[in-house]
Biopython code that builds the backbone (N, CA, C, O; Angstrom):
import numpy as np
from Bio.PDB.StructureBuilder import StructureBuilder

atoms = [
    (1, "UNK", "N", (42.255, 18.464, -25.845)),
    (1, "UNK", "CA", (41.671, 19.466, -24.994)),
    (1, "UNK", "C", (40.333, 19.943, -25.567)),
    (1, "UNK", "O", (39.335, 20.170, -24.883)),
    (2, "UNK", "N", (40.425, 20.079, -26.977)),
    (2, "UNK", "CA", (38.890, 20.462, -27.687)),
    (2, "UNK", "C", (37.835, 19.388, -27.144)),
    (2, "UNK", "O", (36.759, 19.593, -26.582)),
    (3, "UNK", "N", (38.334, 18.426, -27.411)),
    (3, "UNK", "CA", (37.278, 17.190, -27.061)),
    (3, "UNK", "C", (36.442, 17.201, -25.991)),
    (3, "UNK", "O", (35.218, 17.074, -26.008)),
    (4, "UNK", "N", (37.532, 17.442, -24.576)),
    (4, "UNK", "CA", (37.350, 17.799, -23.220)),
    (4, "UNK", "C", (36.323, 18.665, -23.121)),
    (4, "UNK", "O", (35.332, 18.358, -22.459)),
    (5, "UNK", "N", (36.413, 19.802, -23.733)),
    (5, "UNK", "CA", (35.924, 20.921, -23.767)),
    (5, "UNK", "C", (34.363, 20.837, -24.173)),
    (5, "UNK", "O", (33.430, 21.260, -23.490)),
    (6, "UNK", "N", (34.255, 20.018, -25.792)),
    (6, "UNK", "CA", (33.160, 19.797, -26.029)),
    (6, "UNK", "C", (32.275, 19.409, -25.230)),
    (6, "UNK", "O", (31.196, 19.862, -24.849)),
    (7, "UNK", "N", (33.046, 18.248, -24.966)),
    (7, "UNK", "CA", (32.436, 17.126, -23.717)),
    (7, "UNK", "C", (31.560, 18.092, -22.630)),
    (7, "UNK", "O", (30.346, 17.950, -22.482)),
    (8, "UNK", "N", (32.250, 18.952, -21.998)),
    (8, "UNK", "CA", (32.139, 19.608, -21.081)),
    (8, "UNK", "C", (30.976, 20.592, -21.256)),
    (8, "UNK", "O", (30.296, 20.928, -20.287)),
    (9, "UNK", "N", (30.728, 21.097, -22.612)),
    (9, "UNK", "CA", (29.438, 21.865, -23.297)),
    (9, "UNK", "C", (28.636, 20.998, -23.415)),
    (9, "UNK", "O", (27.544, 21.546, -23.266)),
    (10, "UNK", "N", (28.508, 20.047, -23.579)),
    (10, "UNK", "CA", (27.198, 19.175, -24.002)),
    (10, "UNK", "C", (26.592, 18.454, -22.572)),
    (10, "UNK", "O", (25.517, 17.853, -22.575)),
    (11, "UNK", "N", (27.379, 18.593, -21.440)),
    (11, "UNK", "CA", (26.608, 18.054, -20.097)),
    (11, "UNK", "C", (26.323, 19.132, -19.623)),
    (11, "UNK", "O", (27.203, 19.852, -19.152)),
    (12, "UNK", "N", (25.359, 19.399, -19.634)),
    (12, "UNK", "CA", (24.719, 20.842, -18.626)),
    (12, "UNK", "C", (24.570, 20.683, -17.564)),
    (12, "UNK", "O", (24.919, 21.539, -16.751)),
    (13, "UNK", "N", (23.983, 19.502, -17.193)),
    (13, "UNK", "CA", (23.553, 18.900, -16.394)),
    (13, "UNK", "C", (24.804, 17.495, -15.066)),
    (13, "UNK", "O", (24.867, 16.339, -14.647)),
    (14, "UNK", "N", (24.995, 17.877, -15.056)),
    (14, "UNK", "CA", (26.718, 16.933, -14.244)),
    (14, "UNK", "C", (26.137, 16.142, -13.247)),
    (14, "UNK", "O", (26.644, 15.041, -13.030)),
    (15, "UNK", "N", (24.794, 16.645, -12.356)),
    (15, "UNK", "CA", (24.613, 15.899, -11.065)),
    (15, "UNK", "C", (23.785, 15.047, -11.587)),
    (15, "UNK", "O", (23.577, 14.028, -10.927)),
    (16, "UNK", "N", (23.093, 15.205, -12.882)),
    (16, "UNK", "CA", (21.721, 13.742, -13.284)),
    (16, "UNK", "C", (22.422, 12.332, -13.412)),
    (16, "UNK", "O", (23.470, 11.734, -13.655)),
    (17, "UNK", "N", (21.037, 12.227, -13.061)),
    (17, "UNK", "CA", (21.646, 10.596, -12.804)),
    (17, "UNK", "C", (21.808, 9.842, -13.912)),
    (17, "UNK", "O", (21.072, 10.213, -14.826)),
    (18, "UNK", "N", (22.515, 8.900, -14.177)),
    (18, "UNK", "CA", (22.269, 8.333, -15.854)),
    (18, "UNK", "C", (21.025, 7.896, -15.821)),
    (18, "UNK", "O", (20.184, 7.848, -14.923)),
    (19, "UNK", "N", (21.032, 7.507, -17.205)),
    (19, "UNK", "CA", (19.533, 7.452, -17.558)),
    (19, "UNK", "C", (19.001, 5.652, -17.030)),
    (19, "UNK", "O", (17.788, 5.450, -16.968)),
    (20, "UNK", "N", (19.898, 4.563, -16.713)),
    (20, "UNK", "CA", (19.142, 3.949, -16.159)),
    (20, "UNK", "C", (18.538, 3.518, -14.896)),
    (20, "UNK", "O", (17.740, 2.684, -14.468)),
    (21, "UNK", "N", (19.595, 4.866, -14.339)),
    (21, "UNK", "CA", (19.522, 4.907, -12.753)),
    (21, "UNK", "C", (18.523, 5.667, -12.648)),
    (21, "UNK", "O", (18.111, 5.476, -11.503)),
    (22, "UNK", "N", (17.813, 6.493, -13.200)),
    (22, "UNK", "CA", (16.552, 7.844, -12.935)),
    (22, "UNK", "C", (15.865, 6.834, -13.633)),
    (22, "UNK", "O", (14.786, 6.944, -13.051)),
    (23, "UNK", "N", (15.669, 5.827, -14.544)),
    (23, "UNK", "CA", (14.500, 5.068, -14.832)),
    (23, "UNK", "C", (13.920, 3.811, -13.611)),
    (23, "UNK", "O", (12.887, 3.154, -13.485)),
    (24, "UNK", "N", (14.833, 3.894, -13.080)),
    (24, "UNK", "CA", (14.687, 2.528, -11.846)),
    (24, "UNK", "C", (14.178, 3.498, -10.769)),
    (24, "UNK", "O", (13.198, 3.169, -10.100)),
    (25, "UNK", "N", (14.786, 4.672, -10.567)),
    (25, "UNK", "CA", (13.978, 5.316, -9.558)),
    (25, "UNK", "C", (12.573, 6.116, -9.650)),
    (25, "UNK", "O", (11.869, 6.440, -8.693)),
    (26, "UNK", "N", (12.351, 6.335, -10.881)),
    (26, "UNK", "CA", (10.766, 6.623, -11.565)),
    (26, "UNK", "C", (10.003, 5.258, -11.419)),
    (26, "UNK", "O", (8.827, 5.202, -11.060)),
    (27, "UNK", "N", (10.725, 4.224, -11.710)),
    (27, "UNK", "CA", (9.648, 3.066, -11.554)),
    (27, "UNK", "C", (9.363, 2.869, -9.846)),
    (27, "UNK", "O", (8.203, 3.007, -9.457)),
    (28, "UNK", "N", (10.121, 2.644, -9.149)),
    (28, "UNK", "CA", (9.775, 2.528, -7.747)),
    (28, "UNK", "C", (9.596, 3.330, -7.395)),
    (28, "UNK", "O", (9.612, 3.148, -6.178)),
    (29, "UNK", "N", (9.292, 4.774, -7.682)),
    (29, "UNK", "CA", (8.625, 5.591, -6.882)),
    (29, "UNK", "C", (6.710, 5.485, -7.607)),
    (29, "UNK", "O", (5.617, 5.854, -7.176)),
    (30, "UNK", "N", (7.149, 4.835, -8.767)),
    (30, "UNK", "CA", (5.309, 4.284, -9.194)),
    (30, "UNK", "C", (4.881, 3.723, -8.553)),
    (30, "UNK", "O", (3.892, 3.950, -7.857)),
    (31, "UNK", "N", (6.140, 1.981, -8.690)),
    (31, "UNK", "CA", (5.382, 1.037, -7.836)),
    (31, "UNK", "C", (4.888, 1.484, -6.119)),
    (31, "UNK", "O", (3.846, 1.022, -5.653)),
    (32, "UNK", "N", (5.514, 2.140, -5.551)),
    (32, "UNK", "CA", (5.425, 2.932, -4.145)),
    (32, "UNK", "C", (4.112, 3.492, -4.209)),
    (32, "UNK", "O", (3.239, 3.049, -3.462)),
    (33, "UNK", "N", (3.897, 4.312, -4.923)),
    (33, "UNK", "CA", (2.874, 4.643, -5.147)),
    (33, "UNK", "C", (1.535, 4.225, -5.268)),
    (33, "UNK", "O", (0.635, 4.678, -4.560)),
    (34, "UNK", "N", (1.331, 3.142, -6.381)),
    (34, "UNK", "CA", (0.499, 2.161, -6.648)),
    (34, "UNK", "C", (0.285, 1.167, -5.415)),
    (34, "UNK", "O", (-0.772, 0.638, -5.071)),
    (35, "UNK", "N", (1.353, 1.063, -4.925)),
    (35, "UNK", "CA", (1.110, 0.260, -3.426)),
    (35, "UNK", "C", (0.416, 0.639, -2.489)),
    (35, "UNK", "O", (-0.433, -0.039, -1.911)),
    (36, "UNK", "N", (0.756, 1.893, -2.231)),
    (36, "UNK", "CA", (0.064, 2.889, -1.278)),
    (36, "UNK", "C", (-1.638, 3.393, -1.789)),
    (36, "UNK", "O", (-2.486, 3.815, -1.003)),
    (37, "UNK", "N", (-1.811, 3.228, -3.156)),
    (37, "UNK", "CA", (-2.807, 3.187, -3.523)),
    (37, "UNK", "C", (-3.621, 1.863, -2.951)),
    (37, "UNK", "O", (-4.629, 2.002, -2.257)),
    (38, "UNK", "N", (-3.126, 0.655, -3.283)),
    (38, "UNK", "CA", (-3.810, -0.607, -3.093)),
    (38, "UNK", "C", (-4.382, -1.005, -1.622)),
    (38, "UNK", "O", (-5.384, -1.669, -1.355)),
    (39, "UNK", "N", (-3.393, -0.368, -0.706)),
    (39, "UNK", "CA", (-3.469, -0.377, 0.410)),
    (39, "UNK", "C", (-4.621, 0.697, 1.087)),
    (39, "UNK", "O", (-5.345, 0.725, 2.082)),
    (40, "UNK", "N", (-4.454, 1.177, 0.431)),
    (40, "UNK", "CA", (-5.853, 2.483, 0.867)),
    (40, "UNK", "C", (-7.215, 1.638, 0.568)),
    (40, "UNK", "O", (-8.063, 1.256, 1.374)),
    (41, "UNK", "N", (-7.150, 1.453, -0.977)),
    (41, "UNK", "CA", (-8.682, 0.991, -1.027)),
    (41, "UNK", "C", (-8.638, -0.600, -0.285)),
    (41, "UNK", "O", (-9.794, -0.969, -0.078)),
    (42, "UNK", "N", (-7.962, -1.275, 0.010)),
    (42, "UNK", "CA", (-8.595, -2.436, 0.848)),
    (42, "UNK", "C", (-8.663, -2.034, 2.254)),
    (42, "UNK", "O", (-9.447, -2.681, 2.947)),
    (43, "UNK", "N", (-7.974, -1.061, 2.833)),
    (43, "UNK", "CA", (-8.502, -0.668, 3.631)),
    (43, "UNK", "C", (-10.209, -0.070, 3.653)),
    (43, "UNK", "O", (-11.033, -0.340, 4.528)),
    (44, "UNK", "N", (-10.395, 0.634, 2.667)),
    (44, "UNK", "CA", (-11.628, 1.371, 3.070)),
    (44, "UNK", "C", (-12.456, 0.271, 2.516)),
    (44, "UNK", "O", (-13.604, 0.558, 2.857)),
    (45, "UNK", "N", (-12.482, -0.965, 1.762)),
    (45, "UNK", "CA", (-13.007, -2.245, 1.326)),
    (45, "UNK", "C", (-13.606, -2.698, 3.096)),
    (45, "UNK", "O", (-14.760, -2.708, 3.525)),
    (46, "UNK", "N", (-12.504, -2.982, 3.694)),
    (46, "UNK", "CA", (-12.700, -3.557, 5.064)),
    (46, "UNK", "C", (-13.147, -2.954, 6.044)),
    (46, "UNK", "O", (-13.302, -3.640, 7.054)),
    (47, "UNK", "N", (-13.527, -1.435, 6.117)),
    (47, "UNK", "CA", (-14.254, -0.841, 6.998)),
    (47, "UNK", "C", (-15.689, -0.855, 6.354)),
    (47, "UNK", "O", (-16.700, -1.209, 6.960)),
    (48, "UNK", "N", (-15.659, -0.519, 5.336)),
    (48, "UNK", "CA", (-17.607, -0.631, 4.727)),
    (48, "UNK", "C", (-17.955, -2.340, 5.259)),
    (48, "UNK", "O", (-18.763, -2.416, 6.185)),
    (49, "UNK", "N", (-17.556, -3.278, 4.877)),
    (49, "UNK", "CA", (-17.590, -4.163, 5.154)),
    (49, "UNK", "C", (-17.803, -4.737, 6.322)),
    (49, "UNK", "O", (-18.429, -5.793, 6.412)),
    (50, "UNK", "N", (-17.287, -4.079, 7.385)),
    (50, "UNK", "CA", (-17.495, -4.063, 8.765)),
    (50, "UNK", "C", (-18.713, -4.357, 9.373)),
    (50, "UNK", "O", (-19.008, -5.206, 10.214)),
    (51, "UNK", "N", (-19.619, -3.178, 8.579)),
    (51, "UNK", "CA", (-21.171, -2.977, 9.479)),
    (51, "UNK", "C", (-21.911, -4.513, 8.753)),
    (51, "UNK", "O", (-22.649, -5.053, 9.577)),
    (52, "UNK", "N", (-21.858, -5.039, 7.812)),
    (52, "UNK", "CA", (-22.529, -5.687, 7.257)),
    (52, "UNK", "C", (-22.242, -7.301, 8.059)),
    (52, "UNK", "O", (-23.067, -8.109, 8.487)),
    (53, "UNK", "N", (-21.014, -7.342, 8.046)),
    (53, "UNK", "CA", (-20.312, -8.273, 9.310)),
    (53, "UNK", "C", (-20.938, -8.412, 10.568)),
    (53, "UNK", "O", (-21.545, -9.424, 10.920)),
    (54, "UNK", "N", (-20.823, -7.628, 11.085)),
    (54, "UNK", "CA", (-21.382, -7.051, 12.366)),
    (54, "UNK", "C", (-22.770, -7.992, 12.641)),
    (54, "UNK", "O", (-22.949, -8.961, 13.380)),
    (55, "UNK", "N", (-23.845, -7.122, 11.525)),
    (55, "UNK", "CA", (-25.002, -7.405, 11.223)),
    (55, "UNK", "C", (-25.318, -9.099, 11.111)),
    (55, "UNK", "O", (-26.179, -9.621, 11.819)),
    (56, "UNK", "N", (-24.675, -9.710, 10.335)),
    (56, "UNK", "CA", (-24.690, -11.088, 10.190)),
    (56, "UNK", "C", (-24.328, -12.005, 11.477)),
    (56, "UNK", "O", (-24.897, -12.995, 11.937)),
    (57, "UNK", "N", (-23.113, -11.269, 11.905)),
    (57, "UNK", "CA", (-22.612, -11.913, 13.021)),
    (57, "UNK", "C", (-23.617, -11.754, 14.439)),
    (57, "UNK", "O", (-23.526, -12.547, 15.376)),
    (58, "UNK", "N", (-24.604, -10.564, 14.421)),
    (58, "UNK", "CA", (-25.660, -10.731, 15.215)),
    (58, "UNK", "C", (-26.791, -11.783, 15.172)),
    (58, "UNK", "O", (-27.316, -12.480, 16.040)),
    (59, "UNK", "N", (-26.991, -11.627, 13.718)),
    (59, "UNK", "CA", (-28.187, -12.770, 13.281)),
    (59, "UNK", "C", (-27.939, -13.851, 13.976)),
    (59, "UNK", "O", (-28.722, -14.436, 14.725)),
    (60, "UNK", "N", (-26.795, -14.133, 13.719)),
    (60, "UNK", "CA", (-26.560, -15.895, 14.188)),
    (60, "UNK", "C", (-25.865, -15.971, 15.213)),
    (60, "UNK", "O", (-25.297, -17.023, 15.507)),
    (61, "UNK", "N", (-25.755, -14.624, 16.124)),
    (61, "UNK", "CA", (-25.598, -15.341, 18.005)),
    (61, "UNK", "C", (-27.162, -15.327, 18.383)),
    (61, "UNK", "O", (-27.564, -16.127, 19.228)),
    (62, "UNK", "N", (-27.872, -14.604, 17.889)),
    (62, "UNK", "CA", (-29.574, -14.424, 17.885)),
    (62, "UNK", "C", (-30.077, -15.877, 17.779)),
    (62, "UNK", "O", (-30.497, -16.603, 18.681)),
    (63, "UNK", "N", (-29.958, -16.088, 16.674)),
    (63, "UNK", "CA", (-30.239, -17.717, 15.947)),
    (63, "UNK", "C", (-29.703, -18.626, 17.018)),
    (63, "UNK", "O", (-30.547, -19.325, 17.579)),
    (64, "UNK", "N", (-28.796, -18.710, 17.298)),
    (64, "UNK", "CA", (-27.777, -19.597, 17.921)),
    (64, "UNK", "C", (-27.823, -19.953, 19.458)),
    (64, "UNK", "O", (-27.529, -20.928, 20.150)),
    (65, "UNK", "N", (-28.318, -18.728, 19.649)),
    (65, "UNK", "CA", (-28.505, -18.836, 21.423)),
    (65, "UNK", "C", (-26.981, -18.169, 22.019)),
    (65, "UNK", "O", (-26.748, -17.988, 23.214)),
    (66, "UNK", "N", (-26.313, -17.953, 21.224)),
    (66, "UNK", "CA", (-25.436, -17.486, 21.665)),
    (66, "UNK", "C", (-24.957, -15.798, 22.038)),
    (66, "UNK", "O", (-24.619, -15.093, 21.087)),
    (67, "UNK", "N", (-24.950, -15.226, 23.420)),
    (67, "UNK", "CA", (-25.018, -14.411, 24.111)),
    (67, "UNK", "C", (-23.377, -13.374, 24.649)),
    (67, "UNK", "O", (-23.394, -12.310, 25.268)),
    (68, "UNK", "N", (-22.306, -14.024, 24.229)),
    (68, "UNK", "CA", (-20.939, -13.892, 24.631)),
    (68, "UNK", "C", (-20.673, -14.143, 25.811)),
    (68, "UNK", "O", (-19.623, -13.727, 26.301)),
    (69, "UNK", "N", (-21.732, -15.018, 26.665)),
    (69, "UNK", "CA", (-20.955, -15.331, 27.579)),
    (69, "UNK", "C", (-19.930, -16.150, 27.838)),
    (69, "UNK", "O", (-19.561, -16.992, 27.019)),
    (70, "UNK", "N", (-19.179, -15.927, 29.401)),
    (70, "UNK", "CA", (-18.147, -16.748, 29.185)),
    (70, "UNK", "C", (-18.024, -17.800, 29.293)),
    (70, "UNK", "O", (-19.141, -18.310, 29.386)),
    (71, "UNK", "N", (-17.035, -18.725, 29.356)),
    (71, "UNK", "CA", (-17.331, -20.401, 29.472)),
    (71, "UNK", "C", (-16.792, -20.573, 31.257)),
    (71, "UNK", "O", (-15.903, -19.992, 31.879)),
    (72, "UNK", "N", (-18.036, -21.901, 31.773)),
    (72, "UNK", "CA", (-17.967, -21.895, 33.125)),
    (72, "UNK", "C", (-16.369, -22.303, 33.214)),
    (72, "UNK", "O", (-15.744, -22.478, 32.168)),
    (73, "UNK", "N", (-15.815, -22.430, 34.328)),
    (73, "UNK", "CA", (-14.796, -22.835, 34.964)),
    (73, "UNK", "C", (-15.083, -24.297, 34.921)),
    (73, "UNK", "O", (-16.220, -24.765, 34.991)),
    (74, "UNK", "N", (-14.135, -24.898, 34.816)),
    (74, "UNK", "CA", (-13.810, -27.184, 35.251)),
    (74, "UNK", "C", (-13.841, -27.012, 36.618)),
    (74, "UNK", "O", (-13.095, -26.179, 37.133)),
    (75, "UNK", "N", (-14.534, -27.623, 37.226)),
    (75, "UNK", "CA", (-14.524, -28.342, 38.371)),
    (75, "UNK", "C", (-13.564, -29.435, 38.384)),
    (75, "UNK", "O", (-13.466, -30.159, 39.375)),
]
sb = StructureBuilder()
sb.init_structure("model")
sb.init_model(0)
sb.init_chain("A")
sb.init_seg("    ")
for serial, (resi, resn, name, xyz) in enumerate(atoms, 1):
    if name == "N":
        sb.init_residue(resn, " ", resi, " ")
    sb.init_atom(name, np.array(xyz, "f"), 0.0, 1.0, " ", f" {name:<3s}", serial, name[0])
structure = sb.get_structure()
């Protein structure tokens, strides 16, 4: 019963999770994190990127003769 007892003084804590279950969930809430990071900056990578696209992709319907029009119909 002492033992019990001890036992029972030294967990303060009863609902924590063991320790390799709160280390697996600290890591995936990093990796989550870091993901959501990565995903942000290639997003904002691909909108700056945009206008410069744009720009090029004018040059050479300019160059090209090309106007967006559509293609005739087959007879």
């Amino acid at each position: 019963m002492e033992q019990a007892e001890r036992a029972d003084a030294t967990d303060s804590d009863l609902q924590a999770l063991p320790e390799e279950l709160a280390r697996r969930e600290t890591l995936k809430a990093k990796l989550d994190e870091a993901c959501a990071r990565l995903e942000a900056d290639a997003k904002a990578q691909a909108e700056a990127a945009r206008p410069a696209y744009e720009k090029k992709k004018a040059t050479y319907d300019a160059k090209t003769g090309r106007r967006g029009r559509a293609p005739k119909a087959a007879s």
